[in-house]
C-alpha positions, -999 to +999 in steps of 0.1 A: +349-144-113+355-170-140+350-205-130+370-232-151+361-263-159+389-288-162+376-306-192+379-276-210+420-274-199+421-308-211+403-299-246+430-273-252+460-296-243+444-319-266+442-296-297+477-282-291+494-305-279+480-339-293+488-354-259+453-375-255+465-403-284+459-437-257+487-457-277+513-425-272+497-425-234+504-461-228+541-463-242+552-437-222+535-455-193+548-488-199+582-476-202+583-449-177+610-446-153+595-437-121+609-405-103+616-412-065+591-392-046+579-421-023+604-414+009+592-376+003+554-385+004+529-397+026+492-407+020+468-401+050+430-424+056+406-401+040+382-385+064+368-351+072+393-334+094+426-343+068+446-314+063+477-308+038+500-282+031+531-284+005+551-257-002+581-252-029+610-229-032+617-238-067+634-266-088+667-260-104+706-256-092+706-241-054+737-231-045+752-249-015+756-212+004+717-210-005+699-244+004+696-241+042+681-206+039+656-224+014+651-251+031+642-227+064+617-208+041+603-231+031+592-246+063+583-210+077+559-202+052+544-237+054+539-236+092+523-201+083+496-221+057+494-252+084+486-230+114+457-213+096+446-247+081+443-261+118+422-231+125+399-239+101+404-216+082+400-221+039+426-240+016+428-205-004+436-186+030+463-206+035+479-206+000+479-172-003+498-169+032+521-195+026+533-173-005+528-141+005+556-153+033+579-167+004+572-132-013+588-111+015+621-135+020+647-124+000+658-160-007+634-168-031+627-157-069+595-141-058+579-106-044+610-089-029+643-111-042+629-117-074+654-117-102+661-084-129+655-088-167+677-075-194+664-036-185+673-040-151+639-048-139+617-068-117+588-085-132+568-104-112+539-131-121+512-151-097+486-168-102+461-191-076+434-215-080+401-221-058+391-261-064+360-257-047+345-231-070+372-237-099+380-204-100+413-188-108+428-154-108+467-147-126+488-115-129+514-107-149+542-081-157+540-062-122+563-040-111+550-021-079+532-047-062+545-060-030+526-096-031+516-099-061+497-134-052+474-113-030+466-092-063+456-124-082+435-134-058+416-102-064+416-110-097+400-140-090+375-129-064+365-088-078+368-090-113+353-107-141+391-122-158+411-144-154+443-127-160+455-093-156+488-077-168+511-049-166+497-013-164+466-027-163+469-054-136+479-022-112+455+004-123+431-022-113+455-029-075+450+007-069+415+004-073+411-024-050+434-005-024+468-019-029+499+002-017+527+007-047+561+008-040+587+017-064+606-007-084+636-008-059+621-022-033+622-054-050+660-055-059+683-070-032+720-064-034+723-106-040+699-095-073+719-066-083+753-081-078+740-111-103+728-082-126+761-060-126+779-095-132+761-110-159+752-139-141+723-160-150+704-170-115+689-197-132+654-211-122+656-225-090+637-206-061+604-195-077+578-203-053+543-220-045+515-239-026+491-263-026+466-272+003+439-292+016+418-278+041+391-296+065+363-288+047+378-309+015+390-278-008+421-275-022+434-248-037+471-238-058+491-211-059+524-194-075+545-165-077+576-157-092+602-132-104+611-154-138+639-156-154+670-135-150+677-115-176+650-124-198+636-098-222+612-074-207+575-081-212+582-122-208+557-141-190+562-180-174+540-207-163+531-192-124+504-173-138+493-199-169+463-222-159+471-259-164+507-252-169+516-237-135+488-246-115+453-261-114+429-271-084+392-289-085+386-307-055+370-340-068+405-345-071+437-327-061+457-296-063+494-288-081+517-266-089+545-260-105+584-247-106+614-246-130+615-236-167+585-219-178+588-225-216+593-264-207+565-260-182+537-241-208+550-266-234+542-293-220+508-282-199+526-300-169+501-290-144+471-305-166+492-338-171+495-346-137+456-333-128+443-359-156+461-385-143+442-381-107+411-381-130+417-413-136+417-424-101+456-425-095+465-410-056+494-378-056+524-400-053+512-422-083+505-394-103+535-378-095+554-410-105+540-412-135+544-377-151+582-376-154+577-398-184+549-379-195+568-345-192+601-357-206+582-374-237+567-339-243+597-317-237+630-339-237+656-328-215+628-303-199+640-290-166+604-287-138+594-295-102+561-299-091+541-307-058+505-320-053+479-326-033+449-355-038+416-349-028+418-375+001+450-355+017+477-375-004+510-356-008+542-357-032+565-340-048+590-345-080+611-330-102+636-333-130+661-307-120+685-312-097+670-298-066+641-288-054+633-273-023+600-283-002+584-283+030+552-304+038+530-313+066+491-332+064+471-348+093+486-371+114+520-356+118+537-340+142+562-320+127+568-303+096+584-326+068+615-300+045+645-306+027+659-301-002+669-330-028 
């Protein structure tokens, strides 16, 4: 188990990135155009009992045939995380559920549906985040795994790394007693047909979570199938800490969707976590980062949702859609769509 601390994600963005200049900071602050997460996002009173689950289906282009069967998914596998949240059951639990049930629905970019690369291929990636402990567990480059989320969180939990690839990553599944399944099982005819017709899929239904459970955790997660037709052996931001996800629970949890080269480039994930550090709720934070992201990579093409430590919600992106489904204390029903 490897514990993270978040000031050494933000040393890292620092050096590469040269992100932490105050005067860069507060132009693109001052001149930021907010993006309109408000009517999607609600803030809750902060007390013991809050709960909070969001859940994305991936930022991009959904095609109109597609975005009511996202939208459904989206909401299924977030009732899944919700119901074991108001069980009392752990912010971690219900990540991993929420996209382990985005894994099996052939909608979405992830687990079963993902998307082939140039060798005709599935290769999946996942990674999740524990903010109470801070730590994390990614896998990369699988091939046989049916929820590949599950296998980072053995990562996380039985080994001593971080990340895990490849041959490796399932040597180490079928140690821990994971079934593998061929290849095929992956590939749905929607996947193939794309495949056999050359068209790009592009990078709209990857999946995630992020949750808030009573005892005050939070926790992240991802998983996708990447990018169709990319070469094999490419890896995206799901399993890249502080790009694709991060979690501490002094003050919120995110994760991200869309481009993965915009995503890494721009350590998204970190960007909108250092802004809670400085004491801004989810919905500011998440205002705040377009500016941030688009200063860093212009014209870059991500969604993200978050959770703040006190139960806070919100969601934003730069793409044209993103699908969502939320739901924290208070609420009677389950909050989706797709905008």
């Amino acid at each position: 188990m490897i514990a993270v601390d978040l000031s050494t994600i933000i040393d890292f963005y620092r050096r590469q990135q040269k992100l932490a200049c105050n005067y860069r900071l507060a132009l693109c602050w001052r001149w930021s155009k907010p993006i309109e997460v408000r009517k999607w996002s609600a803030m809750t009173a902060m007390n013991e009992s809050n709960i909070a689950i969001v859940v994305h289906g991936g930022a991009g282009d959904i095609p109109l045939d597609r975005r009511e069967l996202a939208e459904q998914g989206c909401r299924e596998a977030a009732t899944v995380g919700w119901e074991l949240l108001t069980s009392g059951r752990s912010a971690v639990d219900a990540v991993e559920a929420a996209v382990r049930a985005l894994e099996d629905n052939p909608v979405f970019n992830a687990g079963r549906g993902s998307v082939l690369n140039a060798a005709g291929r599935v290769e999946m990636d996942a990674g999740i985040m524990d903010g109470r402990t801070r730590d994390a567990g990614a896998v990369t480059l699988i091939q046989h795994i049916r929820h590949p989320i599950s296998l980072a969180r053995n990562v996380m939990e039985a080994s001593d790394h971080l990340i895990l690839g490849g041959e490796g990553a399932e040597a180490f599944a079928k140690k821990m007693g994971f079934e593998l399944v061929s290849n095929d099982y992956f590939v749905t005819e929607r996947r193939l047909a794309q495949y056999q017709k050359r068209l790009r899929a592009g990078t709209a239904d990857t999946v995630g979570a992020v949750a808030l459970d009573r005892a005050g955790h939070v926790a992240a997660a991802n998983s996708t199938g990447g990018v169709s037709f990319k070469l094999p052996g490419r890896i995206g931001d799901s399993p890249i800490l502080g790009a694709g996800f991060l979690a501490d629970d002094r003050y919120g949890a995110v994760a991200t969707t869309g481009q993965g080269e915009h995503i890494i480039q721009a350590g998204l994930s970190f960007l909108i976590m250092r802004l809670m550090t400085k004491g801004l709720r989810a919905v500011e934070a998440s205002d705040r980062v377009r500016s941030l992201f688009i200063e860093s990579v212009p014209n870059g093409k991500a969604g993200w949702i978050v959770v703040d430590a006190q139960g806070g919600v919100a969601i934003g992106h730069t793409t044209r859609n993103l699908s969502f489904a939320w739901r924290v204390s208070g609420l009677e029903t389950m909050v989706s769509g797709l905008e």
